[in-house]
C-alpha positions in Angstrom: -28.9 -35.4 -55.8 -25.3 -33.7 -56.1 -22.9 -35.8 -58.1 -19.3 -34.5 -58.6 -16.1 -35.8 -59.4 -13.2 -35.5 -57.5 -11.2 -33.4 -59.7 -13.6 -30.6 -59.3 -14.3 -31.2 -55.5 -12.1 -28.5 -54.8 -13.7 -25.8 -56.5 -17.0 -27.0 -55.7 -16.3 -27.1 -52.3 -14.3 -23.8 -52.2 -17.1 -22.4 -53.8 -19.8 -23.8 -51.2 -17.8 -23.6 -48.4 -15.7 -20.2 -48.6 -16.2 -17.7 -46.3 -15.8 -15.1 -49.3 -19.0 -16.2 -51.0 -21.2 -15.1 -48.2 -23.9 -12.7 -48.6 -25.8 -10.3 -46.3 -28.2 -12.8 -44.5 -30.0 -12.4 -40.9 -28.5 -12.6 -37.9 -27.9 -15.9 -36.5 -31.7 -17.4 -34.7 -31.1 -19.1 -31.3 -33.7 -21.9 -32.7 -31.9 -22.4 -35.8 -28.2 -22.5 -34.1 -29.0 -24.9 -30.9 -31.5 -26.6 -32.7 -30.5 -30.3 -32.5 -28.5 -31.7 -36.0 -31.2 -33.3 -38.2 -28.6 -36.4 -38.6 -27.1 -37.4 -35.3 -24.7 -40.3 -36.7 -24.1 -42.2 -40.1 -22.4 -45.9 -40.4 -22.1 -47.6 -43.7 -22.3 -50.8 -43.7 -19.2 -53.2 -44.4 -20.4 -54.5 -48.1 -21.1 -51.1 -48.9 -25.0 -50.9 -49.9 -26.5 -49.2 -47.3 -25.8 -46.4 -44.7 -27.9 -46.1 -41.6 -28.2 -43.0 -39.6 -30.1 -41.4 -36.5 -32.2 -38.8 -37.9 -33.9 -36.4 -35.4 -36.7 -33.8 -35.7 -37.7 -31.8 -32.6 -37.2 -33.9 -29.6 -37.9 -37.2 -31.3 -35.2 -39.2 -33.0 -35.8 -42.5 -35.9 -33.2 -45.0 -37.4 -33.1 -44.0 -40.9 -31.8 -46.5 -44.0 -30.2 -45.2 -47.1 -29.1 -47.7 -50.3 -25.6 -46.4 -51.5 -27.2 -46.5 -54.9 -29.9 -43.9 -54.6 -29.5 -42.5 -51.6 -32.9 -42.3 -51.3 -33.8 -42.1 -46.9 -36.4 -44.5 -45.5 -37.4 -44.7 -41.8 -37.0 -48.2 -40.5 -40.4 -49.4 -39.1 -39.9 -51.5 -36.1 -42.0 -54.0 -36.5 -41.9 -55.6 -32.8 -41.1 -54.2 -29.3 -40.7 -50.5 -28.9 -37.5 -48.1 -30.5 -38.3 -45.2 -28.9 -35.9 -42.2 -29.3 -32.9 -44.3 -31.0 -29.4 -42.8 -30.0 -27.5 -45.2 -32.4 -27.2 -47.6 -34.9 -24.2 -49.9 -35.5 -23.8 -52.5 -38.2 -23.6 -56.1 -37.0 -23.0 -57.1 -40.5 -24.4 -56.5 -43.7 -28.0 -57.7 -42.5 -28.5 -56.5 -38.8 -28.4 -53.2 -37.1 -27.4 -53.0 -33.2 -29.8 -49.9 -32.5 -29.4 -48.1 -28.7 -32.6 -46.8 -27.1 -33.7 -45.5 -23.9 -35.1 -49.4 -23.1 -31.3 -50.9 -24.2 -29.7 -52.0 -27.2 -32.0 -54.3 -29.9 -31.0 -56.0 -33.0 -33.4 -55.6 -36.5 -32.9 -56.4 -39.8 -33.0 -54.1 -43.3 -36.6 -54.3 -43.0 -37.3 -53.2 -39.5 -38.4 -56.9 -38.1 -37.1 -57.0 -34.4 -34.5 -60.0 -33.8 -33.4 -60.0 -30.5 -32.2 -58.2 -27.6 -29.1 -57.2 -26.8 -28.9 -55.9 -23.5 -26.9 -52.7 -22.4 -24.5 -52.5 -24.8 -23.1 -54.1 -28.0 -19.5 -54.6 -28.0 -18.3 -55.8 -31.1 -18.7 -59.1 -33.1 -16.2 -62.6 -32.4 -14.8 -65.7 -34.4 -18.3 -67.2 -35.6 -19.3 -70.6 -34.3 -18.0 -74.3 -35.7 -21.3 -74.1 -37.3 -20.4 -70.8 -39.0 -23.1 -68.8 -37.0 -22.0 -65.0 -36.4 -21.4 -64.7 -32.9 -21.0 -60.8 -30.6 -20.2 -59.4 -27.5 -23.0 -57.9 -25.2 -22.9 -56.1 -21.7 -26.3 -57.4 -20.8 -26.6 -55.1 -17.9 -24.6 -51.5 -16.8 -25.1 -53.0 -13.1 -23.5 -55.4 -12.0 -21.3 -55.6 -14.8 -22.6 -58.8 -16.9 -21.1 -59.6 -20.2 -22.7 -62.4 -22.4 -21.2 -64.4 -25.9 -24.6 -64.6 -27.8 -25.1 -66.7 -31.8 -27.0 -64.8 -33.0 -29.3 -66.7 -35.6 -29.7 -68.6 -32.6 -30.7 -67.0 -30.5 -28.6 -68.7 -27.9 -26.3 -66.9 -25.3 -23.6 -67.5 -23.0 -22.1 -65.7 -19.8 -18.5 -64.3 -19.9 -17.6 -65.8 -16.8 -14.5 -63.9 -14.4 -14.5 -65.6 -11.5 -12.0 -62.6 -9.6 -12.2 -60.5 -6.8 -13.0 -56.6 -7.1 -15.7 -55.1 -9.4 -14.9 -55.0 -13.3 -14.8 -51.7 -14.8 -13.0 -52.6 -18.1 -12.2 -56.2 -20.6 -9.8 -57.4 -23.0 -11.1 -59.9 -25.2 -9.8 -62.0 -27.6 -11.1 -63.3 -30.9 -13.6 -66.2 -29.6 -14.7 -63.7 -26.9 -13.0 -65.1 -23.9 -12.2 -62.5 -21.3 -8.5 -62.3 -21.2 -7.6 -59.1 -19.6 -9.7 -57.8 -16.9 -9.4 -54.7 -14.9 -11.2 -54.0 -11.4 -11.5 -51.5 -8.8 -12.2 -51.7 -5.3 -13.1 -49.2 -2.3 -12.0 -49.7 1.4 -15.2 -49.5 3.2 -16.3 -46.2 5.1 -13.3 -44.9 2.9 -12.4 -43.1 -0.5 -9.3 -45.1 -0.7 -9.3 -46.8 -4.2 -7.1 -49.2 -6.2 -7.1 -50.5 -9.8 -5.7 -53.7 -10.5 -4.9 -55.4 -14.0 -5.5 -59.1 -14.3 -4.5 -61.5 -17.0 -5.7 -65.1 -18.2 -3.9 -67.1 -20.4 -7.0 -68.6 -21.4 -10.3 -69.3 -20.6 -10.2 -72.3 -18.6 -6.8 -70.5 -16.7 -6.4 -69.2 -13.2 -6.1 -65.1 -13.3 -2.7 -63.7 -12.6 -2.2 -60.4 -11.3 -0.1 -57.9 -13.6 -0.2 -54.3 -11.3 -2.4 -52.5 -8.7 -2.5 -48.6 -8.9 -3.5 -46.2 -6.6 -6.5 -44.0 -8.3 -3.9 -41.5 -8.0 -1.1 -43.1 -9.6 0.3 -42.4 -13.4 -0.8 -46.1 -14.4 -1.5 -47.9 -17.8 -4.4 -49.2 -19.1 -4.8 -52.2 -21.2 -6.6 -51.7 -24.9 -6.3 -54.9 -26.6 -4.2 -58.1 -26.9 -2.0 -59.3 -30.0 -2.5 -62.3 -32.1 0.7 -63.5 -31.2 -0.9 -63.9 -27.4 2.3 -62.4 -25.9 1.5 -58.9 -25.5 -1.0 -56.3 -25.3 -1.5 -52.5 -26.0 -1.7 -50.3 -23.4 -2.5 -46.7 -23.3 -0.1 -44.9 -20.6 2.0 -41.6 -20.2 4.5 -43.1 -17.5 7.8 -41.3 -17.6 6.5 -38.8 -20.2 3.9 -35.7 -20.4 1.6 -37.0 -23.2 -1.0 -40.0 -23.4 0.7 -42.5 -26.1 0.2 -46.0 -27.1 2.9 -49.0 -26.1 3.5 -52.9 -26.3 3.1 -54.3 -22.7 4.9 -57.9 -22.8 2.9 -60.3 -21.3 6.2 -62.5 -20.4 8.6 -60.1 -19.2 5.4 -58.5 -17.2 6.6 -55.0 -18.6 6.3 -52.2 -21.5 8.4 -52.3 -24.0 8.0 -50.2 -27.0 6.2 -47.4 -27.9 3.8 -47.7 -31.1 2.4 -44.1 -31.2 2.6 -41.1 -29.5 3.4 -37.1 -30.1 6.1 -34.9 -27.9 3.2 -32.6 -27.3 -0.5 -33.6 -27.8 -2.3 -36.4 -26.5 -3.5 -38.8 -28.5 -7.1 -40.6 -28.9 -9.2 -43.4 -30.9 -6.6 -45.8 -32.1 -7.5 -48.2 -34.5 -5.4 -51.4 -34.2 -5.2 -54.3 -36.3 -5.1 -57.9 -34.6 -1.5 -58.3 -34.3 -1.4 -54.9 -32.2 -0.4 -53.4 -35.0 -2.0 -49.2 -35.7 -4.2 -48.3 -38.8 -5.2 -44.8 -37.5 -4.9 -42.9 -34.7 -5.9 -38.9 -34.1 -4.2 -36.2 -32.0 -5.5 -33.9 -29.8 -4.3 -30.7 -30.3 -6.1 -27.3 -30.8 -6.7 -28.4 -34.3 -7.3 -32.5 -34.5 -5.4 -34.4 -37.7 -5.6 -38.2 -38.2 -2.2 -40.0 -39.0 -2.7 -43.3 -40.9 -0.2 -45.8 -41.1 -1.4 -47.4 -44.2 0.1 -46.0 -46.9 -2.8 -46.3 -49.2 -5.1 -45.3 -46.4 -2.9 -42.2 -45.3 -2.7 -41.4 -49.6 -6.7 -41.3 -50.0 -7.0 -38.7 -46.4 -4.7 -36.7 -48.5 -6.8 -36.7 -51.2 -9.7 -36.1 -49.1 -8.4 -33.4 -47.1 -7.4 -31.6 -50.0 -10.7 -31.9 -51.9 -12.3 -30.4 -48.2 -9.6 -28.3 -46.8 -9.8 -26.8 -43.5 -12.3 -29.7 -42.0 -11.6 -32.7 -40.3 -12.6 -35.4 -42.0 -13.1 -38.8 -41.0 -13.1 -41.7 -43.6 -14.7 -45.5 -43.4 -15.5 -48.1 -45.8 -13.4 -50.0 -48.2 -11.0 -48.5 -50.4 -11.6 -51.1 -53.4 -15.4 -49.9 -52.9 -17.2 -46.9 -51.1 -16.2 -44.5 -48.2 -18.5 -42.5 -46.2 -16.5 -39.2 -45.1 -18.0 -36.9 -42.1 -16.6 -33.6 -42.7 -17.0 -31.1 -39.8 -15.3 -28.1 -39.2 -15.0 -24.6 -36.9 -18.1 -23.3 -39.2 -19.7 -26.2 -40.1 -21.6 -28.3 -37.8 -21.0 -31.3 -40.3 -21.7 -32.9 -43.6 -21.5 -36.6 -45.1 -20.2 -37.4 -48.3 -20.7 -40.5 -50.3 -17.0 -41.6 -52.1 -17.0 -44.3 -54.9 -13.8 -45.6 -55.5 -14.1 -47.7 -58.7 -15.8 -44.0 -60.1 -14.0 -41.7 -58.6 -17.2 -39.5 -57.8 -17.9 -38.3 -54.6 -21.9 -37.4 -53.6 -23.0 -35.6 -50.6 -25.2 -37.5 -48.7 -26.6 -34.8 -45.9 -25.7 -32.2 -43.6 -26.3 -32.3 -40.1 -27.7 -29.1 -40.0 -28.7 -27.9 -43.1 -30.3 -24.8 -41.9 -27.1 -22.9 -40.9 -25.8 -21.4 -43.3 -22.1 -22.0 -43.5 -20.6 -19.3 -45.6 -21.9 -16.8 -42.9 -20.3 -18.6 -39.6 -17.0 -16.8 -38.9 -13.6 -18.7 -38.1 -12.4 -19.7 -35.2 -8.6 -19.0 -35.0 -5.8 -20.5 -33.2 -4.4 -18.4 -30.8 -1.7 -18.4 -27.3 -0.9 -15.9 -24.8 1.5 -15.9 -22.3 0.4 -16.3 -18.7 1.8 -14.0 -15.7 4.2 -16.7 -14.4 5.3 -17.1 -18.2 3.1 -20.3 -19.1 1.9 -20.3 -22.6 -2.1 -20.3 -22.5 -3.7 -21.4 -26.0 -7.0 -20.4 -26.9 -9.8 -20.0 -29.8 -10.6 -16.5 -30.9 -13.4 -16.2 -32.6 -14.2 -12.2 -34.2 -17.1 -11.0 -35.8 -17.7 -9.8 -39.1 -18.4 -6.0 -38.1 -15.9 -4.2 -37.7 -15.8 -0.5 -35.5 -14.0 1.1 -32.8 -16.3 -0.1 -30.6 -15.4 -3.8 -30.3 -17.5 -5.6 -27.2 -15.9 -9.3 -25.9 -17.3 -12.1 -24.3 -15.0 -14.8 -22.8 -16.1 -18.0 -22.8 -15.4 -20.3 -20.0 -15.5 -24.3 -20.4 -16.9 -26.6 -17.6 -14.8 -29.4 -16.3 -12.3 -28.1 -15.8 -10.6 -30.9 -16.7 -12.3 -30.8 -19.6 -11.3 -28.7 -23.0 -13.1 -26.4 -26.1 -12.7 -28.2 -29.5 -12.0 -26.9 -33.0 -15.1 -27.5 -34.1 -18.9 -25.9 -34.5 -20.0 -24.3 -31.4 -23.2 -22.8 -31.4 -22.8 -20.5 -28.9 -19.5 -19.1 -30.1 -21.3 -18.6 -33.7 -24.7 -16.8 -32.3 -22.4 -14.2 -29.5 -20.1 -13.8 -33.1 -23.4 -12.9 -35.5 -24.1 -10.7 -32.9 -21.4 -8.2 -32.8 -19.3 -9.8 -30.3 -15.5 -11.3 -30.2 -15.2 -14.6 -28.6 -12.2 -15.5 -26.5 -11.9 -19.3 -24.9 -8.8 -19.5 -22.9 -7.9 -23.0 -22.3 -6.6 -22.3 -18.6 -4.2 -24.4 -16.8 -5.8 -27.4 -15.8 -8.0 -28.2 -19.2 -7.0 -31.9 -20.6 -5.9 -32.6 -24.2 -2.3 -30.6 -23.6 -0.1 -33.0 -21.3 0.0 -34.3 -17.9 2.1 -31.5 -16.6 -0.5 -28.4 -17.7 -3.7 -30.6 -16.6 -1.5 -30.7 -12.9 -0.9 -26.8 -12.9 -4.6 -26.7 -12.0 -4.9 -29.0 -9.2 -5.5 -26.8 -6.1 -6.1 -23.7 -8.1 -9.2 -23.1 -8.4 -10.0 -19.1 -8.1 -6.4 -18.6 -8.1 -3.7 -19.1 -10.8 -6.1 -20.5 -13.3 -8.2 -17.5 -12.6 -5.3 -15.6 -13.4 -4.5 -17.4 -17.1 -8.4 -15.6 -17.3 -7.5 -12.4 -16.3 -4.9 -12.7 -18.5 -6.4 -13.8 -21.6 -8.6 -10.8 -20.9 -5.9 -8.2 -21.0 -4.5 -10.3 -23.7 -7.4 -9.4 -26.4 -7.3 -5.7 -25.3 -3.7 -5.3 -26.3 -4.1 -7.0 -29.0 -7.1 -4.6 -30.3 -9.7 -7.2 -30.5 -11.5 -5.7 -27.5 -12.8 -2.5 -26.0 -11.8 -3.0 -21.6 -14.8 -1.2 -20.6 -17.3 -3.4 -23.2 -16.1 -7.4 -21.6 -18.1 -9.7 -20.1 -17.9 -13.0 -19.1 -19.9 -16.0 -19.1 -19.9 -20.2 -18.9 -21.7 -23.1 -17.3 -20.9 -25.7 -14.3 -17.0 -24.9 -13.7 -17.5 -21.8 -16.1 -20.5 -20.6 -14.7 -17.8 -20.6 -11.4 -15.4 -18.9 -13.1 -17.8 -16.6 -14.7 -19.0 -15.8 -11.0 -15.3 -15.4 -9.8 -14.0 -13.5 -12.3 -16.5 -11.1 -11.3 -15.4 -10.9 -7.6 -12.0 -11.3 -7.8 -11.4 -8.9 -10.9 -14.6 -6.9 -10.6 -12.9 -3.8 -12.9 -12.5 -6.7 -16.0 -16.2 -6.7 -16.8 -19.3 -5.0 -17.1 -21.6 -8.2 -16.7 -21.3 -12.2 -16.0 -23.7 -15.0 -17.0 -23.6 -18.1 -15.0 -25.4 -21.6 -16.3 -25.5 -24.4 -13.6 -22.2 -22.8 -11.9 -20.6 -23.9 -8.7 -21.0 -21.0 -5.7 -19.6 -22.8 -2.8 -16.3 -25.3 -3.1 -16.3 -26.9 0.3 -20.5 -27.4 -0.5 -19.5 -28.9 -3.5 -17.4 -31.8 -1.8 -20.1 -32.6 0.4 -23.3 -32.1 -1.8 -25.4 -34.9 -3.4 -24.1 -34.7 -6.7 -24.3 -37.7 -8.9 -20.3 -37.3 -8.5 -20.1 -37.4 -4.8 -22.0 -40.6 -5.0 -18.8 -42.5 -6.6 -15.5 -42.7 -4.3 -13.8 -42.0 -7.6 -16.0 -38.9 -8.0 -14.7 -37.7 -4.5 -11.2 -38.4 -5.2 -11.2 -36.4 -8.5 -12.9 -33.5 -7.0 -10.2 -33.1 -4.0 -7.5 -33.9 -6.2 -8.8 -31.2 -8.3 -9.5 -28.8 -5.9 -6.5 -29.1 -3.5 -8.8 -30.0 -0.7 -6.7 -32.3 0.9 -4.0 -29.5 2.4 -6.0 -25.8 2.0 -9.3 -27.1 3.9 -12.6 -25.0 4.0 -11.0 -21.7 4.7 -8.9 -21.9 1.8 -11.9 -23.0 -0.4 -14.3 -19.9 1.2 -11.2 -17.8 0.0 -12.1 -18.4 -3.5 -16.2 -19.1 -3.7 -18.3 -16.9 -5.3 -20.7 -17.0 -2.2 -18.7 -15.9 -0.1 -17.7 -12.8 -2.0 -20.8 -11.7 -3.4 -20.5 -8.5 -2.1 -17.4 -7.6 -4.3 -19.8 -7.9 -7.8 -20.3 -4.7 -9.4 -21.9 -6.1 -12.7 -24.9 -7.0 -13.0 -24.9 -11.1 -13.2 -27.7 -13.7 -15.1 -28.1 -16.6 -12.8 -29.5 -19.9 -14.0 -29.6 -23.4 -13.2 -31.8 -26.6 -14.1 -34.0 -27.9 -11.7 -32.9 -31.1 -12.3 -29.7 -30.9 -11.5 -27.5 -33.6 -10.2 -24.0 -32.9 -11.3 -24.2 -28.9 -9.8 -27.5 -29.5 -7.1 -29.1 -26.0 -7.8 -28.7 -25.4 -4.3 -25.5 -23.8 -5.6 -27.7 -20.8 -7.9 -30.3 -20.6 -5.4 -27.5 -19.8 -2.7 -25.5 -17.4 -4.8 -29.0 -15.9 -6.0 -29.8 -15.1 -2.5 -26.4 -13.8 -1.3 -26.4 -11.2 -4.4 -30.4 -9.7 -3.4 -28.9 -9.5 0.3 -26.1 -7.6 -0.8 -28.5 -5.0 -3.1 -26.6 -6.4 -6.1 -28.3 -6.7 -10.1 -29.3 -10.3 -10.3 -31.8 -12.0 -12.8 -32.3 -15.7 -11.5 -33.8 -18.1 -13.7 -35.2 -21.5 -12.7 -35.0 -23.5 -16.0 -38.3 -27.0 -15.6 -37.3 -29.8 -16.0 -33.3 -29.6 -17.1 -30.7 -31.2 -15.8 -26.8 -29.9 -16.1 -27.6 -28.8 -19.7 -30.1 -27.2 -21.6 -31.8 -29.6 -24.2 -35.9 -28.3 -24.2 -36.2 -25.9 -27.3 -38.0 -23.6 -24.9 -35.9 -23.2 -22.5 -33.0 -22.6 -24.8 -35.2 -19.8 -26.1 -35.6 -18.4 -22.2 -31.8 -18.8 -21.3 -29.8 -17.7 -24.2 -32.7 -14.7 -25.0 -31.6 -13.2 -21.4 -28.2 -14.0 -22.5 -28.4 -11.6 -25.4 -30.4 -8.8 -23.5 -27.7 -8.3 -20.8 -24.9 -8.4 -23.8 -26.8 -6.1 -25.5 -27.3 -3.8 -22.5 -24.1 -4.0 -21.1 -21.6 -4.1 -23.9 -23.3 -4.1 -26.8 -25.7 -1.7 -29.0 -27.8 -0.9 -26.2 -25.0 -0.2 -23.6 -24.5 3.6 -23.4 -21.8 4.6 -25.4 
């Protein structure tokens, strides 16, 4: 066990942690880097004594019990009903775990004995019963929706009853667990018209009143909880601005009123609010994520933290009159937990969540922007390795989504192409969320064109800036990267000398029409035209910009693969585009990955994928590639 006090936390850490202490160790495995964390989670418990965590070996996973006092791990042995492959493990109190598995959510005690079922989700715990009897939440089923008030020594359980028309997709309760907020959607038939509406109660035995209806389309607001006082909620919105931010939403005047948090420039996420409405915590989302407390003892100890692990995000629970579990992560380290005492003021390290990577040999992932061809300031994560020539090969790395975004944070991938030789570049292209309403819009009905282009751009970017050699760049991603990836290739075939593509959309106008888990939702339908501008540029607009289409532009040679399971991308898409590139005599390796879905989570099948990854790297633009 590592004990340590705070005051020399810093060094120690600096020490451990610094990239300057590396030494000459082997290059980066595939097994060891996408292996999956050996911890998964951690909770402590609210009196302190015990921590429970998801521990995982292989493709198995087990609920694992720590006592804050020795740290010492001990699997929990279910004693009834089956746990198998636990996802999480939530403390009820200080005597009962709410543990997710694949059969739903089930509540044990310390020593493993199985106490009841919850159902399909545990939402939180309510104002016990007259009899003192702790009392929670439960969504008894995913569908319909079916939410149930259960005591829990009890046994005995009661249904949340609504009473409303429309489906609900989302509650506000209050502190006895009465529904008090509801919001539904509902779909014309035989059409992807959809509306949200808001409804409020003024109490359980109350007829609903209805506070707005929005178009799926519309800039709306979304409840999050309600205040003590009763009279208002907060709402999450970004209504007359460009950033998500949190606001008071009177429940007399029927409007919002003011703001509690928000940022001019980054999008904000997780806040923790007190009963009253009030904010404890909330986090931004920008390229590098920081936590703002407004406690001011709380916002003094995550100074103290931060500068006892700098450079990490660290995320603090507990009590600060007793212990705090801190998960530190950072762009090199796929995670660690630390054990703080407060009435000591020693600090222990509890586990990492991969202990086999070593992190004084990942390289840093940098901050970065570029400017775009019509003057819009891209920001991306460049990531170089630690050898340094004239010969400098580049891969760019393209997210899925696209409304989706990279992180600052551990990525495998980024740290196995940097170990080999290669600098990383992640553009976060026009239409990636986290940066404001009006950059996520600058996408919509671009696909293959302008936020092609912030690619391109990126790519000609790194070569000015030295970090890259132009005729050593490839480029590679999965879903809407593995599209890009194909695109980039036929739309700016003299930018790179190969492309990968994991689970990658080929043809647009087949993707709006497939039988995709998405397409199956009206919602999913509506995002996908929204996103893709299908509403006014139609098939021959869409054709314009699919990979399939245009497969006889490639040059490069291109590594196709795609999971048979697929529902998100039906592999219908690889199998097309596979096809199209033999017809045209172009290089192609197609690979059918058993039994995977829209990701790769078999250990041997990681091995297949990324080890063709690295052999056309290698080939192309990297050691093996002729010089």
């Amino acid at each position: 066990m590592i004990v340590f006090s705070l005051r020399t936390l810093m060094l120690c850490t600096a020490l451990s942690l610094s990239a300057a202490c590396a030494a000459e160790v082997p290059v980066l495995g595939i097994k060891e880097a996408l292996r999956v964390p050996a911890y998964l989670s951690m909770e402590l418990s609210p009196d302190g004594k015990h921590i429970a965590a998801i521990a995982r070996k292989g493709e198995a996973s087990k609920v694992v019990l720590m006592d804050t006092a020795t740290l010492t791990p001990r699997f929990l042995d279910i004693q009834r009903g089956s746990m198998k492959n636990p996802r999480s493990a939530r403390w009820v109190n200080d005597t009962y775990l709410a543990v997710s598995t694949e059969e739903g959510v089930k509540m044990v005690d310390l020593d493993g004995k199985y106490i009841l079922f919850i159902g399909g989700r545990y939402m939180g715990n309510v104002t016990p019963d007259s009899a003192g009897k702790a009392r929670i939440l439960a969504r008894r089923y995913y569908e319909p929706a079916y939410v149930a008030r259960i005591t829990i020594d009890q046994d005995k359980s009661e249904v949340i009853n609504f009473h409303m028309p429309g489906k609900p997709v989302s509650w506000v309760f209050d502190a006895n667990g009465d529904a008090r907020v509801v919001t539904t959607i509902s779909t014309a038939f035989w059409s992807d018209s959809t509306t949200y509406t808001h409804w409020y109660r003024a109490g359980q035995d109350k007829p609903w009143e209805k506070l707005a209806t929005f178009d799926y389309s519309d800039e709306s607001w979304w409840p999050e909880s309600l205040a003590s006082d009763q009279k208002s909620l907060v709402v999450q919105s970004r209504q007359g601005r460009d950033t998500d931010a949190y606001f008071r939403y009177s429940l007399e005047t029927r409007s919002i009123t003011d703001m509690l948090a928000g940022h001019p420039t980054q999008d904000i996420f997780v806040p923790d609010t007190e009963e009253d409405g009030s904010f404890r915590l909330v986090a931004s989302a920008g390229m590098k994520p920081s936590l703002e407390w407004f406690d001011p003892a709380w916002a003094a100890m995550q100074k103290s933290v931060d500068i006892a692990l700098p450079d990490r995000f660290n995320l603090i629970e507990g009590k600060l009159t007793g212990k705090l579990l801190i998960h530190s992560v950072s762009d090199t380290d796929p995670g660690q937990w630390f054990l703080l005492d407060m009435p000591s003021a020693s600090m222990r390290k509890v586990a990492s969540a991969k202990p086999e990577i070593d992190v004084a040999a990942m390289r840093p992932v940098q901050v970065v922007r570029y400017a775009a061809r019509d003057g819009l300031s891209i920001p991306a994560y460049l990531t170089l390795p630690a050898r340094t020539g004239t010969i400098k090969p580049a891969v760019i790395l393209i997210h899925g989504g696209p409304t989706a975004r990279d992180g600052w944070t551990f990525n495998p991938e980024v740290q196995l192409l940097a170990a080999r030789g290669y600098t990383v570049l992640q553009p976060q292209f026009r239409g990636s969320s986290g940066f404001g309403k009006a950059f996520m819009q600058a996408g919509y009905g671009q696909w293959g064109l302008a936020m092609q282009d912030d690619i391109s751009d990126g790519v000609r970017w790194l070569v000015e800036q030295g970090h890259a050699d132009p005729q050593r760049i490839c480029i590679y991603g999965a879903s809407y990267g593995g599209y890009a990836a194909m695109w980039g290739l036929a739309k700016t075939p003299e930018l790179y000398r190969c492309g990968a593509s994991y689970a990658g959309v080929s043809d647009i106008a087949n993707m709006l029409k497939d039988d995709s888990d998405v397409n199956a939702q009206a919602t999913g339908r509506l995002y996908r035209g929204i996103v893709t501008g299908s509403a006014t540029g139609g098939k021959q607009a869409l054709d314009q910009v699919s990979p399939l289409r245009h497969a006889a532009r490639i040059t490069a040679p291109v590594l196709l693969a795609h999971g048979e399971w697929d529902r998100r991308v039906p592999i219908v898409h690889g199998r097309n585009m596979h096809k199209a590139l033999k017809e045209a005599n172009k290089e192609v390796e197609w690979m059918i990955l058993e039994e995977e879905g829209h990701g790769i989570y078999h250990e041997k099948n990681r091995e297949k994928f990324y080890g063709a990854l690295f052999k056309l790297f290698d080939r192309t633009i990297g050691a093996g590639a002729p010089r």
